[in-house]
VOGU-3710 file (C-alpha; in Angstrom, 3 decimals, decimal comma):
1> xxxxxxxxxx> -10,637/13,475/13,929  -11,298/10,613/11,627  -14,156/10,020/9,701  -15,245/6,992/7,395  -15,712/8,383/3,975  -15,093/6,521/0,539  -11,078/7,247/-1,017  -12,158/8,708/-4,015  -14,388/11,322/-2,382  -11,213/12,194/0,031
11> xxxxxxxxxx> -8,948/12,139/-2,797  -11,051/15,177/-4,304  -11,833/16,696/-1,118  -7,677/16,629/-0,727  -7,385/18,614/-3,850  -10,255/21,275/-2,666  -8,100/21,453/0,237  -4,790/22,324/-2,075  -7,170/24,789/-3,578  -6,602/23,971/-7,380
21> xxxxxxxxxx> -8,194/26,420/-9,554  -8,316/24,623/-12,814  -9,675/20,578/-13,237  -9,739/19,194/-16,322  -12,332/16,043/-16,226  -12,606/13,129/-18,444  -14,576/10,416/-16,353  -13,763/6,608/-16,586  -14,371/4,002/-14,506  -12,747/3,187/-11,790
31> xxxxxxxxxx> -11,939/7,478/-10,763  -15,196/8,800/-12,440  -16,099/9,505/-8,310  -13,432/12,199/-8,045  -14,107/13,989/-10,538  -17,412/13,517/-9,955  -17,266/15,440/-6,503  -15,243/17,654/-7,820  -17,849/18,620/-10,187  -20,434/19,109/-7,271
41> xxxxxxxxxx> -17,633/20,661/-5,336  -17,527/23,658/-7,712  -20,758/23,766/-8,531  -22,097/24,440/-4,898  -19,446/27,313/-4,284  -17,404/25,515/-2,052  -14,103/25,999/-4,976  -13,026/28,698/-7,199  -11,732/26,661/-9,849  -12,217/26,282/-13,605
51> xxxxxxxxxx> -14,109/23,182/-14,403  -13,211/21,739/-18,009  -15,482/19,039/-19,507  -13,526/17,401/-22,106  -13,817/14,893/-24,889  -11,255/12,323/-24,484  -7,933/12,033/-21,700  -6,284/13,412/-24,715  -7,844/16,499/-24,019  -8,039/16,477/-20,780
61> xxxxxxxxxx> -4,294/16,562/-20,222  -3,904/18,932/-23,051  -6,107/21,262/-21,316  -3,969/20,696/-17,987  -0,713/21,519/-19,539  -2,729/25,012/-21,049  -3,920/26,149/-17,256  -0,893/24,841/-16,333  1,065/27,451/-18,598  -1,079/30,144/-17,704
71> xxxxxxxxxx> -0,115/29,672/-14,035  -3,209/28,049/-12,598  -2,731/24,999/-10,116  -4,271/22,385/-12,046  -5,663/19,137/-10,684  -6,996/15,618/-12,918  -7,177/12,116/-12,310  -7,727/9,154/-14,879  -7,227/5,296/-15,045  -6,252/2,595/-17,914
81> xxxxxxxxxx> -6,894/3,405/-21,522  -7,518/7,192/-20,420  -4,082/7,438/-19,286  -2,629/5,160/-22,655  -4,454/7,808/-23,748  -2,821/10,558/-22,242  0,122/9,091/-23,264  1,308/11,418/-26,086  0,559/14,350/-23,982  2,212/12,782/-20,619
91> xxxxxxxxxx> 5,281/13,328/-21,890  5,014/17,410/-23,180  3,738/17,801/-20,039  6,765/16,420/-17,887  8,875/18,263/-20,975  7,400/21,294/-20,269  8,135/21,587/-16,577  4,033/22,148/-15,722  3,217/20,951/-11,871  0,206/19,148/-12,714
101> xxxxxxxxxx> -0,784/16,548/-10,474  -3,020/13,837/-11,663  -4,748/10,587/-9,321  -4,375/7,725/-11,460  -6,683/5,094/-10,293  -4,839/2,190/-11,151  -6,697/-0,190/-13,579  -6,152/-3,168/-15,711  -5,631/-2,631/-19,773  -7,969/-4,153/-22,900
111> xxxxxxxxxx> -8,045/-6,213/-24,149  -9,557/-8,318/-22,759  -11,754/-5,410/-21,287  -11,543/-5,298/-17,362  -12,483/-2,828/-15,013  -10,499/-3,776/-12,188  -7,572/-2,679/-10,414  -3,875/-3,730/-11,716  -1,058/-1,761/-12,924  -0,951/-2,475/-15,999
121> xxxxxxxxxx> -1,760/1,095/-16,645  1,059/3,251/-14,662  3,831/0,745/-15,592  3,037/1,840/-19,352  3,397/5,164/-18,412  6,042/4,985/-16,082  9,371/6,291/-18,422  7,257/9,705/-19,332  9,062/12,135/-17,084  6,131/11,959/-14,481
131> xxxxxxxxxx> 7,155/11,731/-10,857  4,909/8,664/-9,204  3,835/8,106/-5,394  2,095/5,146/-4,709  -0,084/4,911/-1,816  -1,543/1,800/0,276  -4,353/3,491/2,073  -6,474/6,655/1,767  -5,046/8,533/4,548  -2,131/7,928/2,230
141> xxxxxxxxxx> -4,397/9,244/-0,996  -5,235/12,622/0,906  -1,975/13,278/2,044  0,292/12,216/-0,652  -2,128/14,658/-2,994  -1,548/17,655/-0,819  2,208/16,956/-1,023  2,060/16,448/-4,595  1,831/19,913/-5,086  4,223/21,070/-2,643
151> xxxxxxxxxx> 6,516/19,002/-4,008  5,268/19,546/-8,297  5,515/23,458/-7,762  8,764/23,848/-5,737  10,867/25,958/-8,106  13,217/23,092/-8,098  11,789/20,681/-9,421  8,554/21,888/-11,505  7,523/18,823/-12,444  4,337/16,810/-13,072
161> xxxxxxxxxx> 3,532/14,527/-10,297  1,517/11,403/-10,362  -0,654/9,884/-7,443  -1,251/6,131/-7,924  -4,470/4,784/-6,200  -5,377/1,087/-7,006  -8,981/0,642/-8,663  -11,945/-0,278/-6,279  -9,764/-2,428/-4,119  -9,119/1,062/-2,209
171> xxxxxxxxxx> -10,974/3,760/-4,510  -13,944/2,770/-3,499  -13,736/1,295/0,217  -15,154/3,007/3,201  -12,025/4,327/5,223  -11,271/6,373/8,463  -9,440/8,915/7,168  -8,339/12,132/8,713  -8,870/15,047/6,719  -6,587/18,392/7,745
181> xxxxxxxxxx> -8,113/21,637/7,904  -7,782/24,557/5,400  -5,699/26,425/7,935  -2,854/23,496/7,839  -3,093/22,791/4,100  -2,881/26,848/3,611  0,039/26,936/5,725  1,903/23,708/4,301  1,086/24,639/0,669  1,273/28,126/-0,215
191> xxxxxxxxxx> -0,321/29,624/-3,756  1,466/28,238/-6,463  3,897/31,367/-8,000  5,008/30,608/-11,535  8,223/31,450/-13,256  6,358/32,375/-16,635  2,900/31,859/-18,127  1,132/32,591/-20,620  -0,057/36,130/-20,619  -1,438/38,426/-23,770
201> xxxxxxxxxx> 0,319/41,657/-22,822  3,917/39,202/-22,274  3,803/37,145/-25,146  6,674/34,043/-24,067  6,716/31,092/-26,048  6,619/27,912/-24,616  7,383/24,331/-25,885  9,697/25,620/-28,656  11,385/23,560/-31,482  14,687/22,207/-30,285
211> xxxxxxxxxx> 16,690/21,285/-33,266  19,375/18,529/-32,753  21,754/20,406/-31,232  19,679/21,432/-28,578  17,542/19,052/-28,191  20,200/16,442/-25,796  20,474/18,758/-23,583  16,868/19,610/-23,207  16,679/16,320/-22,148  19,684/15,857/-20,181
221> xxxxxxxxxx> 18,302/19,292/-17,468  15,142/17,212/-17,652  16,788/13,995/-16,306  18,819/16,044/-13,748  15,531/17,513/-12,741  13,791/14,346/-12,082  16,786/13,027/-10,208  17,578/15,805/-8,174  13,620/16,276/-7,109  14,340/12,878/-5,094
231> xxxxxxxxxx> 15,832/15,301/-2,006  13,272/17,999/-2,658  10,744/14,879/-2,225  12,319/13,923/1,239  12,869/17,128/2,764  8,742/17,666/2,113  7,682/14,456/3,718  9,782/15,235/6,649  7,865/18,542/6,578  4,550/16,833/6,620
241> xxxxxxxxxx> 5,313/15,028/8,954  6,317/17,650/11,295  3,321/19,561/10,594  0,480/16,768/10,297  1,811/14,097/12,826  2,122/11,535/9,841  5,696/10,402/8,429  6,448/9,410/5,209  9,524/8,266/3,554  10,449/6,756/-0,379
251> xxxxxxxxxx> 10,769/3,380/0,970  9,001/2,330/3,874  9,549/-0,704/5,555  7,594/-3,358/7,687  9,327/-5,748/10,086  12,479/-5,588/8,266  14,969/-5,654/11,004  15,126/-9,080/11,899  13,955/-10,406/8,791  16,231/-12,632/6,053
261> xxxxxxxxxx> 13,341/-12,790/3,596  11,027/-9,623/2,584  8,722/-8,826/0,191  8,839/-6,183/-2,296  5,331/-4,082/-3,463  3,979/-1,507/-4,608  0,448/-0,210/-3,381  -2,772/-1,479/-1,628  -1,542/-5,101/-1,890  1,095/-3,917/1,011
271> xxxxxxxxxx> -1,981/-4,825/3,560  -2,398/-8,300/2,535  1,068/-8,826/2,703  1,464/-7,345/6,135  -1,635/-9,589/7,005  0,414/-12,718/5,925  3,617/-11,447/7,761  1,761/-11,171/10,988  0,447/-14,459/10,646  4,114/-15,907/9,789
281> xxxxxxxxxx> 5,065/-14,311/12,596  2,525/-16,179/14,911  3,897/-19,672/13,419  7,602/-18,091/14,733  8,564/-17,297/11,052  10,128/-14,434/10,227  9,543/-12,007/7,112  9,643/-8,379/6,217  7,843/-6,018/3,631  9,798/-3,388/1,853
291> xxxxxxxxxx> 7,369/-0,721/-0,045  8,146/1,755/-2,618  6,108/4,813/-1,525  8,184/6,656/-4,677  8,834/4,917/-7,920  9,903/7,772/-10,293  12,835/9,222/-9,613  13,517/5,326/-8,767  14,954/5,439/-4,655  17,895/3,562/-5,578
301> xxxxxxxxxx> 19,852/4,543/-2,523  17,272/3,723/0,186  16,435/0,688/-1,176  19,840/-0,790/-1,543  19,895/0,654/2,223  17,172/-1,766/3,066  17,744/-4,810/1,188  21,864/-5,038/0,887  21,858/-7,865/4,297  18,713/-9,500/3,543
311> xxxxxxxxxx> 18,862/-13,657/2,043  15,645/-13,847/-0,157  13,580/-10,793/-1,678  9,888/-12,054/-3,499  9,468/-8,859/-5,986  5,622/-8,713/-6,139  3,627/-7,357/-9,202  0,452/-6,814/-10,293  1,816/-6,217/-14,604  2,359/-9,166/-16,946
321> xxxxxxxxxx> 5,616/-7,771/-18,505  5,472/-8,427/-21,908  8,241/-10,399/-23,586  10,207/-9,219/-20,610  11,987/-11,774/-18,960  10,661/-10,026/-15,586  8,287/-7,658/-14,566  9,393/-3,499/-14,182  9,947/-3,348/-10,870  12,362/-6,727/-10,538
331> xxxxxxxxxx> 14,112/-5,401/-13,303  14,667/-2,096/-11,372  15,999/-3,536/-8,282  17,744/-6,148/-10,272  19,438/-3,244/-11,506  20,120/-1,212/-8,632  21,899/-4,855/-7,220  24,240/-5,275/-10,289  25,340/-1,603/-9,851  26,509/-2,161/-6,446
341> xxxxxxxxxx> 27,937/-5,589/-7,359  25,551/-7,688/-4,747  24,027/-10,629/-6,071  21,170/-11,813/-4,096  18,360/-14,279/-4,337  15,636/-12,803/-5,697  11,949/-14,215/-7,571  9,517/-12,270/-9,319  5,660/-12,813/-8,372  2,806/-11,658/-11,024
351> xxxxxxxxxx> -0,510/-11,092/-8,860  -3,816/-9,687/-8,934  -4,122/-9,041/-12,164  -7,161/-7,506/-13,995  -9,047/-7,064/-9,595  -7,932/-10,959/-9,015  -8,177/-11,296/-5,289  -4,624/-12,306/-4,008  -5,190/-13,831/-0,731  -2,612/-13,363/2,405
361> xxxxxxxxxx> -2,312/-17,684/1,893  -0,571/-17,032/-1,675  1,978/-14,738/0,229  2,797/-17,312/3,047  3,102/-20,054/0,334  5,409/-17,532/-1,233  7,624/-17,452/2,225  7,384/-21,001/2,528  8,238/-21,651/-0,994  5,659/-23,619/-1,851
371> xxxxxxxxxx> 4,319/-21,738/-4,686  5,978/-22,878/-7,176  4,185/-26,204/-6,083  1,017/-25,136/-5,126  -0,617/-22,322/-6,965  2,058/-21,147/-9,581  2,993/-21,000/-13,496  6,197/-20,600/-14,553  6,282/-19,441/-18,161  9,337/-21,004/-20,390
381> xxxxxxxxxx> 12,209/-18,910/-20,693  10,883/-16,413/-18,163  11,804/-15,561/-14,372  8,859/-15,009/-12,980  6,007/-16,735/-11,775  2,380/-16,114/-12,041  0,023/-17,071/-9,093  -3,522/-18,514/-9,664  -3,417/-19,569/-12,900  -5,963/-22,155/-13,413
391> x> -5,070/-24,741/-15,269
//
């Protein structure tokens, strides 16, 4: 049964649920509510878990990969400058093989300071081994946490995973959401079982120096690792899906079939998008939205799937690429289109930056192609466009 309850709260009743036993907690705005809840969670009784008050992100993930090592399924969630933060640490973590699996509440960078939702945060991030989901609602939030550890702990992949929630825009909205019982999370996640940890009376070392001849190939069973998780990824959706009724897939797709144009997003911003298709579609116009549930490993394959017939794809993102001559995610499908030698019409659309509200109008301007008239900025010797720049 569903039950309206705010997205942050779910996310950390959804890791309750997965029965974490060690949270490390940093709170910033906008994800200080889950580990808020968290906090009260363990407090009252209702978890056996370690809770870790900590001085910085810095910590905080440093304190993750430690539980981590010593075999404990470990649970934390952070947004903007925590995760730059986090940054050094991000990447031992992904190094080290630990299944952590952290919410990141998406959230605009300083300077200038803003509090609001963008993702100007995970792009940053987004080479640092970590595996990212991105979800659109918070039924999407619960589940994709649960599976987070299914799929961060499967023995192979042991990987970090990240969770990507945007800031306020669905962190903090009221939402029916159906939370599973502890008898169906217990029986879709099982207790985590380590390879090695840390352990006094079997001393292992972990994290060793790799000198340079080494140190490639490190790197190289990393990358494989990453890659290969992409079917390990799959296979646990489809599993989810048989066991909770709700089906999720790397790219998921909205009135594609008949379309010649679609849109390309990532995250919450897929509603207002689907808001403006439905509308197109009342005028008799035709368009399509293509969303990347998975961004890391990158689902070249199903995406090429989806997009190899279609006319006209609007990339849409909420980053100002810096001195790029597009934003990360048009230069990713870019990519994946030169590699299979299809060239395609394609434009680039920075939105909703820093919690700018990005209207379903700017999207059917977009179809129409009208933006470039209407409510757009090109910027010299760039690709992409930036709506709702005032002048």
């Amino acid at each position: 049964m569903k039950k309206g309850i705010e997205v942050s709260i779910a996310a950390s009743i959804a890791a309750k649920l997965a029965r974490v036993e060690a949270i490390a907690a940093y709170p910033i705005t906008p994800q200080t509510h889950i580990v808020e809840h968290l906090a009260e969670i363990v407090a009252n009784g209702e978890l056996d878990a370690v809770y870790i008050n900590v001085e910085s992100e810095h910590s905080a993930m440093s304190a993750c990969c430690g539980s981590s090592a010593t075999g404990a399924r470990t649970f934390t969630s952070t947004s903007a400058q925590g995760l730059e933060l986090m940054h050094e640490i991000l990447f031992i973590a992904s190094g080290m093989r630990f299944p952590i699996v952290m919410a990141t509440v998406n959230r605009a960078l300083s300077s200038p300071l803003s509090i609001w939702g963008d993702h100007s945060d995970v792009m940053a991030a987004r080479d640092t081994g970590w595996i990212m989901l991105f979800c659109e609602n918070g039924q999407e939030v619960v589940d994709m946490i649960i599976m987070a550890f299914r799929i961060a702990e499967d023995r192979g992949v042991l990987l970090p995973v990240m969770v990507n929630l945007d800031g306020f825009s669905l962190s903090h909205v009221i939402e029916p959401i159906e939370l599973p019982s502890q008898m169906m999370v217990d029986k879709f996640l099982p207790p985590y079982s380590p390879l090695y940890t840390l352990h006094p009376n079997k001393p292992v070392t972990m994290g060793a120096y790799a000198m340079p001849e080494l140190y490639t190939e490190a790197k190289y069973a990393q990358e494989m690792a990453i890659i290969n998780s992409k079917e390990i990824i799959k296979n646990v959706m489809d599993e989810f899906g048989k066991q909770f009724g709700r089906q999720y897939k790397p790219v998921e797709t909205y009135n594609t079939e008949n379309a010649d144009f679609v849109f390309v997003a990532l995250g919450s911003i897929g509603e207002n998008i689907k808001t403006a298709i439905d509308e197109l579609k009342g005028e008799g116009k035709n368009a399509g939205l293509v969303q990347l549930r998975l961004f890391r490993p990158f689902p070249s394959e199903e995406l090429f799937s989806v997009l190899k017939d279609k006319k006209r794809v609007a990339v849409i993102e909420r980053v100002m690429p810096a001195g790029a001559p597009n934003g990360p995610l048009f230069q990713e499908i870019s990519s994946v289109m030169c590699t299979n030698s299809l060239l395609m019409h394609m434009e680039n659309y920075i939105v909703g930056l820093g919690g700018r509200d990005v209207l379903p109008e700017s999207f059917i301007d977009i179809f129409n192609g009208t933006a470039c008239e209407k409510s757009t900025v090109p910027i010299r010797d760039k690709n992409f466009k930036v709506i709702g720049v005032r002048g």
